[in-house]
C-alpha positions as a printed NumPy array, in Angstrom:
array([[140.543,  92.697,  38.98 ],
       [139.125,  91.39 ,  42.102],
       [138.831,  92.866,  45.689],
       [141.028,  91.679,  48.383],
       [140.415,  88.406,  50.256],
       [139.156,  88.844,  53.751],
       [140.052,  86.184,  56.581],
       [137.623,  86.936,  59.914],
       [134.815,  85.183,  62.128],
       [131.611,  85.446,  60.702],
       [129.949,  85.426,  63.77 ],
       [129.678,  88.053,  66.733],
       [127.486,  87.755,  69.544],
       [127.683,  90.82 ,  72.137],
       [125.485,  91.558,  75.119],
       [123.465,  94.565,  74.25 ],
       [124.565,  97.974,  75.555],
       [123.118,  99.97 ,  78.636],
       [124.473, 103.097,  78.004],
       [126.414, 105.094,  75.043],
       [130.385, 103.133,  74.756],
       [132.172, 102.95 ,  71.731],
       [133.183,  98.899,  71.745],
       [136.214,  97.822,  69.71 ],
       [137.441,  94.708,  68.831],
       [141.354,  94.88 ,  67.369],
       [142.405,  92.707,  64.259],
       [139.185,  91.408,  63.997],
       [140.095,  90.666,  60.393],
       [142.951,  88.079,  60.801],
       [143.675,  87.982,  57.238],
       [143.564,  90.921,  54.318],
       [144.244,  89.158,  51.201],
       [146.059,  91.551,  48.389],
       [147.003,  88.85 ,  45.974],
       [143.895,  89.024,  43.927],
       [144.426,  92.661,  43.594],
       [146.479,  93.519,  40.708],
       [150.692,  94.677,  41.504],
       [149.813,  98.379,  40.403],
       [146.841,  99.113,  42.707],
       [148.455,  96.931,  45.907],
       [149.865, 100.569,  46.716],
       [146.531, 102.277,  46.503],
       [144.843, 103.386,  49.962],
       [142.182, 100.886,  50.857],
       [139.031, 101.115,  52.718],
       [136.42 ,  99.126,  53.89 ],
       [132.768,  99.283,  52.397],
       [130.063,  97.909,  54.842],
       [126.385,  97.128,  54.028],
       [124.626,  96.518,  57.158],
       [120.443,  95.045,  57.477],
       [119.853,  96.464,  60.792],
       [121.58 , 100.308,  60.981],
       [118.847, 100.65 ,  64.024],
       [120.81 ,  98.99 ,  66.716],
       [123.594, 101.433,  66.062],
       [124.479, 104.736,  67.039],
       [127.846, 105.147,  64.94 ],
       [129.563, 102.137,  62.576],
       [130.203,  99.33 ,  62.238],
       [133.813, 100.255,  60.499],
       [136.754,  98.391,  60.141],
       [139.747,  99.833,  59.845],
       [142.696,  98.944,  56.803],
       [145.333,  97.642,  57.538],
       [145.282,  96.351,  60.75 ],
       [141.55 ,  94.558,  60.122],
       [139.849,  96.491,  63.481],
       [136.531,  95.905,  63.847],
       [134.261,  99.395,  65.616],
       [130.876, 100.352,  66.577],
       [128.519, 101.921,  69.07 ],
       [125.546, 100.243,  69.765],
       [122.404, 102.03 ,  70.398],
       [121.956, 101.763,  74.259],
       [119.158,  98.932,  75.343],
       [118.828,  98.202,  71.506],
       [118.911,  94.32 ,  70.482],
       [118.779,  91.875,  67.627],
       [120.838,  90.767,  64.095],
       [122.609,  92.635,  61.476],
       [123.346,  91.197,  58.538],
       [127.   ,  92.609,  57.378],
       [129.003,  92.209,  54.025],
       [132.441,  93.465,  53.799],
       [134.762,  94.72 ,  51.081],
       [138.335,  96.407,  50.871],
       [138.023,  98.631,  48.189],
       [140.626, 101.452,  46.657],
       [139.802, 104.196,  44.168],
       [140.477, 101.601,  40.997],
       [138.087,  99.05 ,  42.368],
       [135.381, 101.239,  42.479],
       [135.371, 101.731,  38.778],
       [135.271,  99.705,  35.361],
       [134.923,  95.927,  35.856],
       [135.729,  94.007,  38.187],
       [135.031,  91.22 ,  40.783],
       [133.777,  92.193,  43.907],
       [135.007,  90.169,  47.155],
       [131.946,  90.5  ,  49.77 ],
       [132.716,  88.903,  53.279],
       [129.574,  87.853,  55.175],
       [129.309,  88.714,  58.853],
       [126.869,  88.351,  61.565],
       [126.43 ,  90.727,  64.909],
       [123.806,  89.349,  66.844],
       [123.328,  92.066,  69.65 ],
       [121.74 ,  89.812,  72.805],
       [119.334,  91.399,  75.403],
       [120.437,  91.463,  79.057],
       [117.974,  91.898,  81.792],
       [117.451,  94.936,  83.709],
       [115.936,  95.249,  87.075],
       [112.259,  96.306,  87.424],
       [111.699,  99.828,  89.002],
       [108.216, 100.742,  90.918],
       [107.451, 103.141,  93.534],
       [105.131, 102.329,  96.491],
       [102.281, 104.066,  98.482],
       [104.071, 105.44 , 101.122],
       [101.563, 104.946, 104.234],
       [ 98.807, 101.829, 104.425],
       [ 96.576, 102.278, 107.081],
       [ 94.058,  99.365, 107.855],
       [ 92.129,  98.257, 111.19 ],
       [ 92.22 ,  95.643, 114.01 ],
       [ 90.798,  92.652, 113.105],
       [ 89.8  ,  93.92 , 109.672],
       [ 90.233,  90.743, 108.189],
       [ 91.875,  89.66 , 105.098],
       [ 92.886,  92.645, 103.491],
       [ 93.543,  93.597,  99.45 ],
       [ 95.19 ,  96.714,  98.878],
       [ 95.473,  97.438,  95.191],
       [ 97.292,  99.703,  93.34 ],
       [100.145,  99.977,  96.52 ],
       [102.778,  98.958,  93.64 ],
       [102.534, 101.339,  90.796],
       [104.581, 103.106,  88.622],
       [106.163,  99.987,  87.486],
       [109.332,  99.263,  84.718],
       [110.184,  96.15 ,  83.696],
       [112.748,  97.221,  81.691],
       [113.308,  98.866,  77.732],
       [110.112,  97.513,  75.7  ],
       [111.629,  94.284,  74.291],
       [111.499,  93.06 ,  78.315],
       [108.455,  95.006,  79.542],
       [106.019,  92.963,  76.099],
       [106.879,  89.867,  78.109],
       [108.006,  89.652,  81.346],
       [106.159,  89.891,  85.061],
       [107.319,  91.995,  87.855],
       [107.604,  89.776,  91.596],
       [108.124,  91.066,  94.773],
       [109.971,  90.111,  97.71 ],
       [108.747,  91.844, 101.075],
       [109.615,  91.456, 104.506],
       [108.852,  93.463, 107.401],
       [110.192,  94.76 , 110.867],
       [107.574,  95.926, 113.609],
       [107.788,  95.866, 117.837],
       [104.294,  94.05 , 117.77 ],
       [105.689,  90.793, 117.353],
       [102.16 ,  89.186, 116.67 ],
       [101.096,  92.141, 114.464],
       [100.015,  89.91 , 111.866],
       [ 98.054,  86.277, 111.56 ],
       [ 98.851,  86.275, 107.618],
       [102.155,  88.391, 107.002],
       [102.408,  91.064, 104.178],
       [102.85 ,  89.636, 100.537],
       [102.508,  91.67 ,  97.014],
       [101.39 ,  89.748,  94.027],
       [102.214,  89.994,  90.399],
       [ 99.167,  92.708,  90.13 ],
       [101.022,  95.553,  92.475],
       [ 98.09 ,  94.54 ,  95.028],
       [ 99.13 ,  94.088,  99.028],
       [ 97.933,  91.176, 100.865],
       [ 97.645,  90.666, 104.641],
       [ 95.567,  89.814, 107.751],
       [ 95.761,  91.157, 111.083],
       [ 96.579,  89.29 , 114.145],
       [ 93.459,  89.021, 116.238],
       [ 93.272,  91.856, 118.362],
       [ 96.234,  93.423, 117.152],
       [ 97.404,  96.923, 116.287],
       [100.381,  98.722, 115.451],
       [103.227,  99.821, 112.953],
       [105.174,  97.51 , 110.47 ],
       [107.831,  98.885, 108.167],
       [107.909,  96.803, 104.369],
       [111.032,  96.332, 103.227],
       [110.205,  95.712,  99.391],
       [112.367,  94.346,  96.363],
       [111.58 ,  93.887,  93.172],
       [112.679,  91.192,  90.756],
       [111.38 ,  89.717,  87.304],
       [111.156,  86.573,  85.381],
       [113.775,  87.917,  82.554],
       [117.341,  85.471,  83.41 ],
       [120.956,  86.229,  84.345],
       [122.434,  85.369,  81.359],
       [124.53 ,  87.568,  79.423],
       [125.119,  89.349,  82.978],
       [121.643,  90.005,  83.031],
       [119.958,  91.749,  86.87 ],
       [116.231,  90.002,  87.942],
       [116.757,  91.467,  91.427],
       [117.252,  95.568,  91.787],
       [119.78 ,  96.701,  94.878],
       [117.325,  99.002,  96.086],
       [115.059,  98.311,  98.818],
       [111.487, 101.181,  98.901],
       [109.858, 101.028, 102.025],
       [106.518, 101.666, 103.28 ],
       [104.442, 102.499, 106.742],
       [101.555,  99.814, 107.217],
       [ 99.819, 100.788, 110.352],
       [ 96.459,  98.617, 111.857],
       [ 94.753, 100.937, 113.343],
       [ 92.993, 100.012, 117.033],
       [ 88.934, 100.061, 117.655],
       [ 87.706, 102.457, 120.251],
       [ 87.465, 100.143, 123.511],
       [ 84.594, 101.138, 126.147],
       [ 86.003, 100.443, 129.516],
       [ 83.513, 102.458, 131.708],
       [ 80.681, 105.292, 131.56 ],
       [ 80.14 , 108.198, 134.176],
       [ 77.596, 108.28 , 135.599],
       [ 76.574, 104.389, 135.209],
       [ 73.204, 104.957, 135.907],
       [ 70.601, 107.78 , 134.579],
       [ 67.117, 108.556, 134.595],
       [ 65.185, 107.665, 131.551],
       [ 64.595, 111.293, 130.378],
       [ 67.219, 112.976, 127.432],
       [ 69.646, 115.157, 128.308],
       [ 72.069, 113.721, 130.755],
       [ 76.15 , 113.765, 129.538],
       [ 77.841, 111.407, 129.896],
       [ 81.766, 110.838, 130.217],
       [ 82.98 , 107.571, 128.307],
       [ 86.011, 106.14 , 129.46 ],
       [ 88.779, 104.01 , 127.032],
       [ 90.811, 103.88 , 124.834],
       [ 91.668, 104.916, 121.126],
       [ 89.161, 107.762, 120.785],
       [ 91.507, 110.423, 119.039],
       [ 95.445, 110.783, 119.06 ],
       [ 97.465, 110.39 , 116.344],
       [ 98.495, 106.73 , 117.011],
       [ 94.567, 106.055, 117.334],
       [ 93.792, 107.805, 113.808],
       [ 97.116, 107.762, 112.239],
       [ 96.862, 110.727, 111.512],
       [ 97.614, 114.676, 113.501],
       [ 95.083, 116.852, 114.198],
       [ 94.426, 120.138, 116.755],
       [ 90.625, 117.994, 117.425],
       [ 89.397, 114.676, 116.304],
       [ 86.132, 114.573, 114.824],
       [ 84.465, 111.761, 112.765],
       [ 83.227, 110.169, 116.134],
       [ 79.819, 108.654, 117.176],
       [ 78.285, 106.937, 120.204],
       [ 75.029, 104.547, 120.37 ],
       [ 72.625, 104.016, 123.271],
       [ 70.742, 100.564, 122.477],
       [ 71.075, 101.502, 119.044],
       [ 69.82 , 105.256, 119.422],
       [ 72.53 , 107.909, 118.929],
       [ 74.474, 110.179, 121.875],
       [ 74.398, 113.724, 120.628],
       [ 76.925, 116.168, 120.569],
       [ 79.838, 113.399, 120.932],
       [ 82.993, 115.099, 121.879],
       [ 86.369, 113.516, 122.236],
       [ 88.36 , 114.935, 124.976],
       [ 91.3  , 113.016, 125.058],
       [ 92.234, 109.703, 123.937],
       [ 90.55 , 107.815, 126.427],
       [ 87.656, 110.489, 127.501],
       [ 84.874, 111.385, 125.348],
       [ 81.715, 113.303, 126.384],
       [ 77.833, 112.668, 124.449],
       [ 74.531, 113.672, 125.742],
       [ 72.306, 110.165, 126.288],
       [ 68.691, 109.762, 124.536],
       [ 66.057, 109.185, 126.049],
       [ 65.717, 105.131, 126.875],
       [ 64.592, 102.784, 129.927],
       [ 66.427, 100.023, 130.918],
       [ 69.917,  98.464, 130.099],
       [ 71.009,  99.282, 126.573],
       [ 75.144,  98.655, 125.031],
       [ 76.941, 101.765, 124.838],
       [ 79.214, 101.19 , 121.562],
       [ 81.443, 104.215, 120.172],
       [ 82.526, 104.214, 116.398],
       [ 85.239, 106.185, 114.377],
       [ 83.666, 107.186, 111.131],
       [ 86.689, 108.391, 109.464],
       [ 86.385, 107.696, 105.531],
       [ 87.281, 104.218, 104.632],
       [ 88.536, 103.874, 107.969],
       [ 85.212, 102.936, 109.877],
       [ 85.832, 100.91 , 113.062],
       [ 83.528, 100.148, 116.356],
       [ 84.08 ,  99.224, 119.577],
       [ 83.156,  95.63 , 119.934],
       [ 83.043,  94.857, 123.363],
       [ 80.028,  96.865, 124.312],
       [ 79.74 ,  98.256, 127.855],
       [ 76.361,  98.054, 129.444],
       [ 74.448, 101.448, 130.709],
       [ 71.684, 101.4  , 133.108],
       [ 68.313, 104.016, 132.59 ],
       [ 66.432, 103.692, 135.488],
       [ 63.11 , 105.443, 137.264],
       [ 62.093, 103.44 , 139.919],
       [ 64.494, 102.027, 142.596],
       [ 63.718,  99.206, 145.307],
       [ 65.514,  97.489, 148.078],
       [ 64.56 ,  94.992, 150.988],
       [ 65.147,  91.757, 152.629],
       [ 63.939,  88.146, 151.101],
       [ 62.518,  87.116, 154.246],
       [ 61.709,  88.368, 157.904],
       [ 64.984,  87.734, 159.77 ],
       [ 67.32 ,  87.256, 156.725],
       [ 70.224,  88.872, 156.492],
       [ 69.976,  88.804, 152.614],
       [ 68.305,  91.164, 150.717],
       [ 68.186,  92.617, 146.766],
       [ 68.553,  95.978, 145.147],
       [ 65.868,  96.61 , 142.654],
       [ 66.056,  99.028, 139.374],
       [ 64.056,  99.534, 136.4  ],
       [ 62.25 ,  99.489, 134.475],
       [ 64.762,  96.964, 132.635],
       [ 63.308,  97.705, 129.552],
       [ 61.   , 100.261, 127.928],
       [ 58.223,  97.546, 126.663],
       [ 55.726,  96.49 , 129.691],
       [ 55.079,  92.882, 129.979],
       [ 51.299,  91.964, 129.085],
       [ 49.498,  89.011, 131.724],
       [ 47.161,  87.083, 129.906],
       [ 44.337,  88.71 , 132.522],
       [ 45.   ,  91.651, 130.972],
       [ 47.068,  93.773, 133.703],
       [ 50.38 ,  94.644, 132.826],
       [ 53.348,  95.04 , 134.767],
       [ 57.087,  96.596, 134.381],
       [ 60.343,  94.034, 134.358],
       [ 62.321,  95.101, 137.152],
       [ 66.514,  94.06 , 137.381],
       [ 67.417,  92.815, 141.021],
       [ 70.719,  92.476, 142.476],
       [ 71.185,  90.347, 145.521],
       [ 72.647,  92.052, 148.717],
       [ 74.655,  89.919, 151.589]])
């Protein structure tokens, strides 16, 4: 005898699943056939026999049930591709002697549906004033694109904006490329705090009710951090010989907006004399530092410099200090009422006549 006739789509397409649900589709199997059976088994129990290609993308099933032709399974969660199926209702007598078995083709093609990257970012940035372009890699990391049929082929994107109260914090504004790696220049000048707002999304469609973009926002702390600025020194004139102190007035020496970081003392601080170095450089406040001065004639830059690692910064508007030994004043000319201050020497290297004498540059300031 033969096996009942089976009347059904031979098709299914379903979105694959994201988590563990038992999917069923009732009277899937429009039409079960008995005719072809012979009268004495019609009574028989039936069941369905089900050879499937792919038994991967499945937890449990598929099954049908007999008679009402309902179609079961679980698919294996994030799972996707084709199983090949062919169907028969069998009873006990079909199973044995000879017969003619009825097989009914059917295709599940389980279709992938994008999920959202995931990534975690470096929490704090810092950088410093008018660093330049800046490339910070490795601030995305920790990055999912998905189960491993997404992550083989697609690219991670990210969309980043920003919220700071230094409106002109930045002359090129915070981007991320497809790498993980930050990108952004200063404004000139500028310091101060910006919070990124990042999202991720990926190349991998909507269809199928597929997510590129995630819901959740990660944020960050980018902070450029200020150069030391030299706004005056105390005493502005010393003798040429080592061991005066000196007090160094400005800004951004130590504090934890300065370093961007806490700490009981700040350290990691230097200061220069026309290129020779202020011992025993103190910082006494955010705006006072303390150094003993070398031993130099003349005028010479005072420039202070944060040597915190990978954080170096200077002061680049250099404040000039005078080293002097020899001090003149008097008029121009009988009866003037002008007359000029003289200091010096004005620098430590004597100028040579082409006689043979030699003589000592002198700086002179003219008194009304």
């Amino acid at each position: 005898f033969q096996d009942p006739a089976l009347t059904g789509p031979s098709a299914l397409d379903v979105p694959e699943a994201k988590s563990v649900l038992v999917q069923t589709l009732p009277s899937f199997i429009t039409s079960i056939d008995l005719s072809p059976v012979p009268l004495e088994f019609r009574a028989q129990p039936f069941s369905f026999l089900i050879e499937n290609s792919n038994a991967f993308l499945f937890l449990s099933g598929p099954n049908v049930s007999f008679p009402d032709g309902t179609l079961s399974f679980t698919l294996r969660p994030f799972a996707n591709g084709v199983a090949r199926l062919q169907l028969r209702a069998v009873c006990a007598a079909s199973l044995e002697g000879v017969h003619r078995p009825e097989q009914t083709p059917l295709i599940i093609s389980v279709l992938p549906v994008n999920d959202p990257p995931s990534f975690n970012l470096r929490p704090f940035v810092p950088s410093v004033q008018d660093g330049g372009p800046q490339a910070i890699t490795d601030f995305v990391y920790n990055v999912s694109l998905g189960p491993l049929d997404e992550a083989r082929w697609q690219t991670a994107y990210y969309n980043v904006s920003f919220a700071s109260e230094a409106p002109n914090l930045f002359a090129s504004p915070p981007i991320i490329d497809s790498t993980g790696t930050l990108h952004f220049v200063a404004g000139p000048r500028e310091h101060g705090t910006a919070t990124l707002l990042v999202r991720g999304l990926d190349d991998g469609g909507v269809d199928f009710g597929g997510v590129r973009e995630g819901d959740e926002v990660i944020t960050a702390l980018l902070r450029i951090l200020p150069r030391p600025r030299v706004l005056d020194v105390v005493p502005g004139i010393l003798p040429s010989n080592a061991g005066a102190t000196v007090t160094i007035l400005g800004k951004y020496f130590g504090s934890s907006y300065s370093r961007g970081y806490e700490a009981a003392t700040f350290a990691n601080i230097s200061v220069r004399i026309g290129g020779a170095e202020c011992t025993d450089a103190t910082v006494l406040a955010d705006t006072h530092l303390s150094c003993v001065a070398p031993t130099l004639s003349g005028a010479h830059d005072v420039v202070v410099a944060i040597t915190d690692p990978g954080l170096e910064r200077a002061s680049n508007d250099p404040l000039e200090l005078l080293f002097n030994d020899i001090y003149f004043a008097g008029i121009l000319s009988p009866g003037s009422s002008s007359g000029g201050l003289g200091m010096g020497p004005a620098s430590s290297t004597p100028l040579h006549s082409p006689d043979g004498t030699s003589s000592i540059a002198m700086r002179v300031n003219a008194l009304r």
